[in-house]
C-alpha positions as CSV (number, residue, x, y, z in Angstrom):
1,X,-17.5,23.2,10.2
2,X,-13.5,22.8,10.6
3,X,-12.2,22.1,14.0
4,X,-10.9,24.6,15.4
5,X,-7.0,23.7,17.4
6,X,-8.5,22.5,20.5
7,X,-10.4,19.9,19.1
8,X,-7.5,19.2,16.6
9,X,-5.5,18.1,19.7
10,X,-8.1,16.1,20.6
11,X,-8.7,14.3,17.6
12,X,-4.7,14.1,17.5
13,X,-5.0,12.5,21.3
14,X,-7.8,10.3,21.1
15,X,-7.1,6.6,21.6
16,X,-9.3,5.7,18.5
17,X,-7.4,8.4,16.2
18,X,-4.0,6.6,17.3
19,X,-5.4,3.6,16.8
20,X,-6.6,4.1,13.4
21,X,-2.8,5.5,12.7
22,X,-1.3,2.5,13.5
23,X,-3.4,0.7,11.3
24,X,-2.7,2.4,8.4
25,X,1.0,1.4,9.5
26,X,0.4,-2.0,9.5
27,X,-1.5,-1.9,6.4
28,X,1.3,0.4,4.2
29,X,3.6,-2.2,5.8
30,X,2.6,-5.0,4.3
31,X,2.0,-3.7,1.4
32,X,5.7,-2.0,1.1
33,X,6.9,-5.6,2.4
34,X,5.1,-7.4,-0.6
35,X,6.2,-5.0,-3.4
36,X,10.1,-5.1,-1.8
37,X,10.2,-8.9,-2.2
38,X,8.4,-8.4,-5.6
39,X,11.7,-5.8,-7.0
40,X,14.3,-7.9,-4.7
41,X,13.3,-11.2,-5.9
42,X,13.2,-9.9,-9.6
43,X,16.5,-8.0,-9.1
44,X,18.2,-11.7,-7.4
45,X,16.8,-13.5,-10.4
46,X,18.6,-11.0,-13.4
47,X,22.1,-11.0,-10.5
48,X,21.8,-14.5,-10.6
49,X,20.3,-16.5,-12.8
50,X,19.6,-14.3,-15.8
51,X,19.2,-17.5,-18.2
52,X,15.7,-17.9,-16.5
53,X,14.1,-14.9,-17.8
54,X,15.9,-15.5,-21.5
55,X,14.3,-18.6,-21.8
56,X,11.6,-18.3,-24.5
57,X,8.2,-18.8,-24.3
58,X,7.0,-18.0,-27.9
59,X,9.3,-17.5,-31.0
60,X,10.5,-13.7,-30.2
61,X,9.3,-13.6,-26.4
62,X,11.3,-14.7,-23.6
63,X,10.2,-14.7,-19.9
64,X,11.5,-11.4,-19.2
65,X,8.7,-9.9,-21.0
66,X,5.7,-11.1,-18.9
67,X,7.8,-10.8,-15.8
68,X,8.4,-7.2,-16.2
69,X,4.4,-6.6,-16.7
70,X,3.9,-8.4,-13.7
71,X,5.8,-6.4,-11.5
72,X,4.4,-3.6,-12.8
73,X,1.1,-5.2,-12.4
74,X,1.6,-5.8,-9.0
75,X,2.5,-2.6,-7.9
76,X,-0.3,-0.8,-9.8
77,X,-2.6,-3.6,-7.8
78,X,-1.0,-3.6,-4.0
79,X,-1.4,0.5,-4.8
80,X,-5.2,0.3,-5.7
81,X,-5.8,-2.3,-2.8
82,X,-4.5,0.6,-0.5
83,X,-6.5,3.4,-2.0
84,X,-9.5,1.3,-1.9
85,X,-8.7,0.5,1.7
86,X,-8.4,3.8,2.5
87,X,-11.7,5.5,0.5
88,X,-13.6,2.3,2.2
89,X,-12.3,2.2,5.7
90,X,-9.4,4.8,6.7
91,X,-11.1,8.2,5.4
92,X,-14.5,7.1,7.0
93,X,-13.1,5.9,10.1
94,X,-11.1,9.3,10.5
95,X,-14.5,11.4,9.8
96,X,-16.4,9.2,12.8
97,X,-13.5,10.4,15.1
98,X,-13.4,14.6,13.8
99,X,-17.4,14.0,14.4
100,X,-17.3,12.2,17.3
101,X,-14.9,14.7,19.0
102,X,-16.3,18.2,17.7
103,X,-19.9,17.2,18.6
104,X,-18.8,16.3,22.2
């Protein structure tokens, strides 16, 4: 059963609903935070000291190489660590409120 506006207002209201929001604040926060310093750190390394990522680790691969697949690493990682946090906690937590408040 969907709930109808009434109850939508008070899932919308409830202190556990807005407390669950602001969570998921906090969590895409940090998250953002980490990948930010990830892309600015990279971005302050190429502006100023490029020579550190040409620096060769194997014959025709420099340091620029595994860098790059890290970032990209990361982000694919600090993505999944949100959608698993989110399938796992957020999305359950938001269907104990809508239950909670439409069986009241």
């Amino acid at each position: 059963m969907l709930p109808g506006p009434s109850s939508s207002q008070a899932i919308l209201q409830s202190p556990e609903f807005k407390k669950l929001v602001s969570k998921r604040w906090s969590v895409s926060l940090i998250l953002t935070l980490i990948i930010l310093v990830i892309y600015i750190g990279f971005l302050l390394v190429v502006a100023f000291n490029k020579e550190l990522l040409a620096l060769k680790i194997s014959h025709s691969i420099t340091w620029a190489l595994p860098v790059g697949l890290g970032i990209i690493l990361a982000a694919w990682l600090l993505t999944g660590i949100y959608v698993f946090w989110a399938n796992n906690t957020y999305d359950d937590a938001v269907q104990e409120i809508k239950n909670k408040i439409t069986h009241s």
